[in-house]
N, C-alpha and C positions, 0 to 999 in steps of 0.2 A: 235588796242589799247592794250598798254602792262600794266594787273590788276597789281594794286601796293597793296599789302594789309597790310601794313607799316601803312599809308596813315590812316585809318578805325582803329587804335587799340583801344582798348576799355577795361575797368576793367571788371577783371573773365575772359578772353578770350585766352584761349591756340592757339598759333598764330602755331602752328604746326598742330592740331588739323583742324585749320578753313584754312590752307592752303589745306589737304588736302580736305576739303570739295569742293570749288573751284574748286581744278583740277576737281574731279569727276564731277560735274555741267559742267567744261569746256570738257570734255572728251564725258558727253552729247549731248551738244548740237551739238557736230560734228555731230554726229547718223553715224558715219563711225567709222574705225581702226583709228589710230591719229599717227604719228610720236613721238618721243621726240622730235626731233627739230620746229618740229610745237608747240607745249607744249613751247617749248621755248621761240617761239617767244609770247607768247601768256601773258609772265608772266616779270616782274621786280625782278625774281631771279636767283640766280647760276642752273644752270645745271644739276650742281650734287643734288641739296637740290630737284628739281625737280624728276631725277630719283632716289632717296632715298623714297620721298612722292610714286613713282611709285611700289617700288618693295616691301613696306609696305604692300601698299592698296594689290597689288597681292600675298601676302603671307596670306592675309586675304579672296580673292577670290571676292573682292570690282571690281579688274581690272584683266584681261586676257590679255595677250601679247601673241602673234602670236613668236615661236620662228624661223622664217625664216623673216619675214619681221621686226619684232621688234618693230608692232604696236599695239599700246594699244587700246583697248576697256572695256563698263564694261562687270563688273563679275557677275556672276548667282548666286552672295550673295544678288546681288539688290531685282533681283526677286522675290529670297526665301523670304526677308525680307518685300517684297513690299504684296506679296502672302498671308503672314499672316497677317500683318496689313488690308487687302482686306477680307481675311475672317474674320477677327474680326470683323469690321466692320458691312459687311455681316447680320453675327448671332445678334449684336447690335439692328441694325435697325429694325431686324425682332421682334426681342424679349421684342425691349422695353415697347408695351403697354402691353404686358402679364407680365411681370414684376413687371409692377403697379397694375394688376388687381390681382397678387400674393398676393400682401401687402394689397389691399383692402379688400383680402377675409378672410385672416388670421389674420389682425390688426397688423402684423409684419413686419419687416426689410427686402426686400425681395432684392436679389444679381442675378446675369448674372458674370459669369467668364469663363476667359479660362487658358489653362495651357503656360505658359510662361518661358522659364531657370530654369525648375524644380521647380517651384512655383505657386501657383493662382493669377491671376491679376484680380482685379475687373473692368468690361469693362462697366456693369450698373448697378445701383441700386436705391430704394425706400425707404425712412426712413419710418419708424412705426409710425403711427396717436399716439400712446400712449406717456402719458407722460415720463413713465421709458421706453428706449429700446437701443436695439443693434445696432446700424446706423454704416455702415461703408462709404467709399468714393472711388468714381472712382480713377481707377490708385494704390488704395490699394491692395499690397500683402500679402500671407496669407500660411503656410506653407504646403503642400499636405496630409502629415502622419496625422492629428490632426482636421483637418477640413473638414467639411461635403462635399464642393464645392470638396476641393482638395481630398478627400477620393474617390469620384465618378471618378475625372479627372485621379486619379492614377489605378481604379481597370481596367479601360478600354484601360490602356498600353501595349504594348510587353511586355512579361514577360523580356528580357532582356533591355527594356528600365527602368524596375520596380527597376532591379537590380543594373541597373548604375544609380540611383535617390540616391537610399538606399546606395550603398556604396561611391558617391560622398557629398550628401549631412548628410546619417546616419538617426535615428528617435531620434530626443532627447525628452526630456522629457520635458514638457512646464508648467504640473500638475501631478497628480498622476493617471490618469486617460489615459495618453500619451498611445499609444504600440509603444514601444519600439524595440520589438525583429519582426525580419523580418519575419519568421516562421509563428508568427501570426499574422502581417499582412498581409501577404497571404491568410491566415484562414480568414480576417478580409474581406478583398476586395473580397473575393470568393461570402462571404453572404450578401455582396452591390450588387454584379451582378447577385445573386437568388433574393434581393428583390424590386431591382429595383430602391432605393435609401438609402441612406447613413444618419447616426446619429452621432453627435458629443455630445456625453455625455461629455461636461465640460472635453475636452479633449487639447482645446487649452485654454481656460478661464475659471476658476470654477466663478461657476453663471452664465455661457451662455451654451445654449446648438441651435443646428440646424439643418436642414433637408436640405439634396442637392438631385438632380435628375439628369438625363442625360439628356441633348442635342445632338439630332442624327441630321446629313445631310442626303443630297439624298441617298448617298452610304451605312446610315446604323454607320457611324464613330461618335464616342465620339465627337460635336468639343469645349462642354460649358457643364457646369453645371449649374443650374438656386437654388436658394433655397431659405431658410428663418432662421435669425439668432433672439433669444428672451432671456430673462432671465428664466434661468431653473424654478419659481416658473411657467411659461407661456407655457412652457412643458412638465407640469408631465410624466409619463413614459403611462400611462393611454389616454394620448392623441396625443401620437409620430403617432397610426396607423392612427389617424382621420386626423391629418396634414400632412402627410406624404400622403395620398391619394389625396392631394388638389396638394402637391407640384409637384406629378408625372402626375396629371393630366395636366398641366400648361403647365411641360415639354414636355408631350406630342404632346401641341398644341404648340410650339415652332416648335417641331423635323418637326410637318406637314407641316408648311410654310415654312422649309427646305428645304422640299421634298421627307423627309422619309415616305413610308409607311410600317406597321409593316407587311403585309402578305408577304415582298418582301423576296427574297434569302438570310437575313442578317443575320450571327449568332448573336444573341446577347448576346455574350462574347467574 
């Protein structure tokens, strides 16, 4: 049966786009190498608009072509792609009731994130019992330089992953409170990874301020940050160590359901 996808259009719908979704689906379920002219016969389009879709997707690393046979399979971008949506997951699942029990202990806004295209993605969270608070929402992004979550996710990078965040993305200034110069946030991320978690003095929003911790796997690896965001009157500076020992604690028992334990071979830094 030759897919017409003509047939299906539909408003908002980039028909190049959803073509090649298709193929890739169709390339699937072979679970073999595939010909073009199998592709061919498989579709109600030109040829060429097919191998065009084909050498896209493999310029992307979606599809691999055999350059002796000239047949297509996917590409180890699936994987990769498939690998991290898996460990997101993963740390979600693990994490969510300690998450809650964050928020319950604290009376705050309590977040699960991981690092995502050089930014924080919120993967879970807990709004705050209080009437004034900092709620944010899954699937919200948060910038790395400026916030606690992403302060933690950045101190525990390659240094030269650190360096192509900074000169891809830069530190801008969000308030007056930002760092700005890479130098010291160097300096900055060094004494995240002496104390084991990260402060956002009203760095991304004056009037909030927050506390992020690390999330360890088995191996010992950064793969989440866990924390809690409040209005700076709810964090005096007087009470950053008392919250801060609740948030690392958490994290803690996060990293264990992991399968990190701290006496193993891991540096941590």
């Amino acid at each position: 049966m030759r897919i017409n996808v003509e047939s299906k259009k539909e408003k908002n719908i980039i028909q190049s786009l959803e073509r090649g979704l298709i193929l890739l689906e169709t390339i699937a379920r072979y679970n073999r190498p595939v010909s073009l002219s199998e592709l061919d016969k498989e579709f109600n389009w030109d040829m060429s608009t097919i191998f065009r879709l084909l050498a896209t997707l493999s310029k992307h690393g979606y599809v691999d072509v055999d350059s002796d046979t000239k047949k297509y399979w996917l590409g180890f971008k699936i994987l990769e792609l498939s690998s991290i949506i898996y460990g997101s997951l993963k740390v979600q699942q693990i994490a969510s009731p300690l998450v809650r029990e964050l928020a319950m202990r604290t009376r705050e806004a309590s977040h699960l994130a991981v690092l995502n295209n050089g930014e924080v993605i919120i993967i879970d969270q807990q709004n705050s019992p209080e009437m004034v608070a900092v709620n944010t929402h899954i699937g919200m992004r948060e910038p790395l330089h400026c916030t606690a979550l992403g302060k933690v996710l950045f101190a525990y990078l390659p240094e030269d992953e650190m360096k192509t965040i900074f000169e891809t993305r830069g530190l801008p200034a969000l308030t007056q409170n930002t760092i700005t110069k890479f130098e010291v946030m160097e300096k900055h991320l060094q004494k995240v990874r002496e104390n084991g978690y990260a402060f956002d003095d009203e760095e991304y929003e004056i009037g909030v301020r927050c506390i992020g911790a690390p999330v360890r796997d088995h191996q010992g690896q950064v793969v989440a940050a866990i924390g809690i965001s409040a209005p700076s009157s709810r964090i005096p500076y007087s009470r950053v160590e008392e919250l801060a020992k609740i948030v690392t604690e958490i994290a803690e028992k996060v990293s264990h359901k992991m399968g990190f334990r701290l006496m193993s071979s891991v540096s941590m830094c």
